[in-house]
C-alpha positions, 0 to 999 in steps of 0.5 A, a space after each residue: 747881703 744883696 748876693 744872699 738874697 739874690 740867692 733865697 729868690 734864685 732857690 725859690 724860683 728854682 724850687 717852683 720850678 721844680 715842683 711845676 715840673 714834677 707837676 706835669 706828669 700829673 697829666 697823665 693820671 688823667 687819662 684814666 679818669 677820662 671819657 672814651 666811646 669805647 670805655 670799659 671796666 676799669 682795669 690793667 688793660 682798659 686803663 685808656 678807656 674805662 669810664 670812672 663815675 662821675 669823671 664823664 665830663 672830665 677831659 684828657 689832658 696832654 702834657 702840652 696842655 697842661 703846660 699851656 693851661 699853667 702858662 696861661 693861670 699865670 699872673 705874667 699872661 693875664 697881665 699882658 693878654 685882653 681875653 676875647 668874647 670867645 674866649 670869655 664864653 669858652 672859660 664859661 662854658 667849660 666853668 659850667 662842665 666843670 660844675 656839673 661834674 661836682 655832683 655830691 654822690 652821699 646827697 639824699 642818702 640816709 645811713 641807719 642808727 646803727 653806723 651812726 652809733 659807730 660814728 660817735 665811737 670813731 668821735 670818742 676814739 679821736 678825742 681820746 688820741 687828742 687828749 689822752 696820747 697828745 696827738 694834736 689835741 688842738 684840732 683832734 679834740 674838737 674834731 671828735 666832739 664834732 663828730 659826736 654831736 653831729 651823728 647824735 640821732 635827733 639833735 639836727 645840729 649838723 642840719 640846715 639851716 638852722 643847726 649849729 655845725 650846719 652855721 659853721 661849716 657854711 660860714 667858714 669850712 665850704 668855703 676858704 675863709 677858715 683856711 685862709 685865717 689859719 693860713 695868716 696865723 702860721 705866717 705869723 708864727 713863722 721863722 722864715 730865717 733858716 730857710 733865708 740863710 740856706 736857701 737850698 733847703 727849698 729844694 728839699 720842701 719841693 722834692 718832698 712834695 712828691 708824695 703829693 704827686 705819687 698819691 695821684 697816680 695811687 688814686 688813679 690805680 684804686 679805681 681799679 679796685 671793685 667797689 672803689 670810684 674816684 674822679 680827677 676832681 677828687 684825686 686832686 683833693 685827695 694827693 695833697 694829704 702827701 703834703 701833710 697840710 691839713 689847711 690846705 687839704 681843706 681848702 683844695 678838697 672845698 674847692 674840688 670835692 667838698 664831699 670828701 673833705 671830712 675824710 680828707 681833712 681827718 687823713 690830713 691832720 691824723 698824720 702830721 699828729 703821727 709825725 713822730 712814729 712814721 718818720 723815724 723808721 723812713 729816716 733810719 731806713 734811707 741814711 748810713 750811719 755816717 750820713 745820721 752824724 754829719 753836721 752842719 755848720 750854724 746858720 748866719 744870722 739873718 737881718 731884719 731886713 731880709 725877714 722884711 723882703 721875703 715875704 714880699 718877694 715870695 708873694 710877688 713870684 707866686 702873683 707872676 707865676 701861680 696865681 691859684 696858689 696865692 690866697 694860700 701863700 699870699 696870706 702866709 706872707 701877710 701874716 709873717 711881714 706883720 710879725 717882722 715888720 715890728 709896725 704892727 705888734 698886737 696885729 701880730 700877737 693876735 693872729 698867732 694866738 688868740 685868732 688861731 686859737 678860735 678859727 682852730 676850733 671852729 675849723 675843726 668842729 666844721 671839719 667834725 660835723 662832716 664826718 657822717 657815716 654816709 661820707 665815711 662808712 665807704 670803701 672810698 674813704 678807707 681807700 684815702 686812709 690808706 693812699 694818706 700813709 703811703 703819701 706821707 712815707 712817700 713825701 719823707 722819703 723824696 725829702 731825704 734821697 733829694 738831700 743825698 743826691 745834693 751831697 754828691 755836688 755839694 762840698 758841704 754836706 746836708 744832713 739826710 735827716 733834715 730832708 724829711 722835715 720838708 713836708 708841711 708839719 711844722 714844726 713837729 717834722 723839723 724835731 724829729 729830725 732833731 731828735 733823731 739826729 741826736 740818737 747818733 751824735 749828742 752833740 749834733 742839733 738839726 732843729 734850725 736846719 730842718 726849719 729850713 725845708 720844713 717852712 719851704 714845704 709849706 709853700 711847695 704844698 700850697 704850690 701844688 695846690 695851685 697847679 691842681 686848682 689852675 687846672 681843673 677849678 674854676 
């Protein structure tokens, strides 16, 4: 049992590595939304010079200093190293920069009633995807009845301060408080025991993370679109919709561009509901007939013990390594050692249930009430649309080609299929694994095996989220 948990740390630390390294490239994205004397319009050919709006202030980063940024954000440096008074005013100064950068562009800007009438058709037009198709009515429901009643011309209830929207997006939407509660609640409801006994499965949550990387360098390319403006801030915000985490789109978009949460976030949450129209055509495409019907050995049983430890030493590598990821993680660990650790029972209970349940609404009202026609009716926002679908294809396919580059070293196979379960949506892409599995063999259930990169991909986005906060918030 100690060489299988010495086995779930090793494959963490790996996947972790992993993810910090496909990390690195992101580096280079930034050129294109930095400063230069010699700047231009945005194009093919001026992509080393042209000066993106509202990206003036924002640096080159090397590669170099990129890995040198991470090193020094990580728990392990702040531990062993006293800062300087020079450096104290450096971290400042640049904290000042980087604050000055974040200027809301939809500030004083008044849409006519007309968009606001389109907007509350939008509000309807979610809450019948919610109720009347089943997609994700949890968090679509009220996030279209936010929409409607915050464009409902002379209610004032997304307004300051005294408007009820206003109250909830300030308590708890701008900031990471929502986030961090939904957070402890999917600790609390999940099984971290697929992934403890298959530990490569982490592999497969960090190789999906690269629609989260790819969705950088595909922001960074519409700026090359006419009318279309991002700054760095904002592509990192907006590539974590690759994950498919909409918690974590929330928290990542507050903390860098508040200003495109509401697109963000509706991006975010529209996709992990249409897990199961956009998997399977990725799934069919990339795997052979004989790599759909492969089966899996069943799992070992994991002991108490271990779902005890796991958390605990996730937390303890992710305090180490990336301190920016451990509100996120850290709350994650929380809720699930309360759920295993049998001490704490009604703790437990109510953070999968009745917790859950009202943060869900009051996070997605707030996430409603900023889906105003001056933040939507842009090409900026259709832009996300569209880099959002392309992400989360992207993240499907990276789980599924890392699973079939796993099967040339490994003696027991994986099933492909279960690679594209490493995006966050859990567990709605561990059953389509499944039942797309079933499609070839009746006989092969995958669902416990998705589970594994499923869980892992949580953590790889809430990972890649620490990297874009260590690098560029303050």
């Amino acid at each position: 049992m100690l060489n299988e948990k010495n086995k779930t740390t090793s494959n963490i630390v790996k996947a972790m590595c992993v993810i910090l390294a496909v990390a690195a490239v992101f580096s280079f994205a930034s050129n294109i939304f930095a400063d230069d004397s010699d700047a231009g319009t945005p194009s093919f050919r001026t992509a080393d010079t042209a000066i993106i709006k509202g990206s003036e202030n924002v640096p080159r980063i090397k590669a170099s200093e990129f890995l040198l940024k991470i090193w020094k954000n990580t728990g392990i440096y702040q531990i062993i190293h006293t800062p300087t008074a020079e450096e104290i005013a450096e971290a400042e100064a640049a904290k000042e920069a980087a604050e000055a950068v974040k200027v809301d562009p939809f500030a004083g800007k008044v849409a006519p009633g007309w968009q606001k009438l389109i907007m509350i058709c939008v509000g309807f037009l979610i809450i019948y995807l919610g109720a009347g198709r089943g997609f994700e009515p949890l968090l679509l429901i009220p996030i279209g009845f936010g929409t409607v009643l915050v464009n409902i011309p002379g209610a004032g209830m997304g307004q300051g301060p005294d408007g009820m929207l206003h109250i909830i997006y300030n308590a708890g939407v701008g900031n990471e408080f929502f986030p961090m509660l939904i957070f402890m609640g999917i600790g609390a409801m999940t099984d971290f025991g697929p992934l403890i006994a298959n530990p490569k499965m982490a592999l497969l949550g960090g190789a999906a993370q690269l629609g989260v990387f790819f969705t950088l360098f595909g922001v960074a390319l519409m700026n090359f679109i006419p009318g279309i403006e991002y700054n760095m801030f904002q592509a990192a915000a907006i590539a974590i919709i690759g994950g498919a985490d909409g918690p974590t789109s929330i928290y990542v978009s507050a903390k860098l561009a508040p200003e495109m949460m509401a697109v963000i976030a509706v991006a975010a949450y529209s996709y992990m509901a249409l897990v199961p129209m956009i998997q399977p055509p990725i799934m069919k495409a990339l795997t052979t007939k004989k790599e759909k019907q492969i089966k899996m050995k069943q799992l070992r049983p994991v002991s108490r013990i271990e779902k005890i430890l796991f958390p605990i030493v996730l937390l303890v590598i992710t305090l180490l390594l990336l301190p920016p990821a451990a509100p996120l993680i850290g709350m994650l660990c929380f809720g699930n050692f309360v759920k295993n650790c049998g001490a704490a029972d009604r703790l437990s209970k109510t953070m999968e249930n009745e917790l859950m349940n009202i943060v869900s609404i009051l996070l997605s009202l707030g996430v409603g009430s900023q889906m105003t026609p001056e933040k939507i009716i842009n090409g900026n926002s259709i832009g996300i649309i569209i880099l959002g679908l392309v992400a989360f294809c992207v993240a499907t396919a990276g789980g599924i080609l890392m699973a079939k580059l796993m099967n040339l070293f490994l003696k027991e196979k994986i099933n492909p299929l279960i690679g594209s379960a490493g995006v966050s949506a859990v567990p709605m892409a561990a059953r389509v694994s499944n039942k797309v599995g079933l499609e070839y063999d009746p006989g092969n259930f995958l669902l416990m095996h998705a589970m594994g990169p499923n869980v892992s991909g949580v953590i790889g986005t809430a990972i890649a989220a620490g990297v874009f906060i260590s690098t560029y918030a303050r």
